[in-house]
C-alpha positions, -999 to 999 in steps of 0.1 A, spaced: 458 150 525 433 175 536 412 162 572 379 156 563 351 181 580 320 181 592 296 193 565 278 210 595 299 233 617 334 227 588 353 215 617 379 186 615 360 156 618 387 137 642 384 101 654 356 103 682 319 111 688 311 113 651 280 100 638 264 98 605 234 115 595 208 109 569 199 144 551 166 125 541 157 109 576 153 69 576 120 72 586 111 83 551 137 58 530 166 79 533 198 59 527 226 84 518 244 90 554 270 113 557 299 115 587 291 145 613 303 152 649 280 139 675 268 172 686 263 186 654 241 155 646 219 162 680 217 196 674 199 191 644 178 166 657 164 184 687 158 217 666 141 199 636 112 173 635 118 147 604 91 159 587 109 192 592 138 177 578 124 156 550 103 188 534 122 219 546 157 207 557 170 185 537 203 205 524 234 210 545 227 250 530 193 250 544 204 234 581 230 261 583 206 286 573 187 284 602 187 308 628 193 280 658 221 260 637 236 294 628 238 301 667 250 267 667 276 268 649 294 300 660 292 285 698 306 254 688 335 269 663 363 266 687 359 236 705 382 208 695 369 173 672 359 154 698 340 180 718 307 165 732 283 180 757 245 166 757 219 187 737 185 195 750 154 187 731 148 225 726 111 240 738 99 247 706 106 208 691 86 198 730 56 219 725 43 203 689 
């Protein structure tokens, strides 16, 4: 049986710091979740508002497409499953 991934970065999933994220945020009666490594899931969140989400974001193809989650995803390519490291609100999320 193949490991499941994280529809983010395609990583193996593994058994810790995984989350679930909604691709149509709660805050606007999302309910389909989906399992996502912790840092993938904060990534997102401190690039993306949820109205950012909800309108322009709401496809695992358009999060990848993004210039920051594209960065993203080629720093975090080699680090094993249960890599975690905190993510920083990023400057352009703080100035709105």
């Amino acid at each position: 049986m193949d490991a499941e991934r994280c529809p983010l970065c395609g990583r193996v999933l593994g058994t810790v710091n995984i989350d679930r994220h909604h691709l149509v945020p709660k805050t606007f009666k999302g309910k389909e979740q989906f399992p996502i490594h912790k840092i993938c899931h904060r990534k997102i969140h401190s690039v993306f508002t949820e109205r950012e989400l909800l309108h322009s974001y709401h496809t695992w193809e358009a999060l990848r497409a993004h210039p920051d989650i594209q960065t993203f995803i080629a720093w975090v390519a080699n680090k094993p499953a249960g890599f975690y490291v905190r993510t920083d609100t990023s400057a352009r999320k703080k100035s709105r």
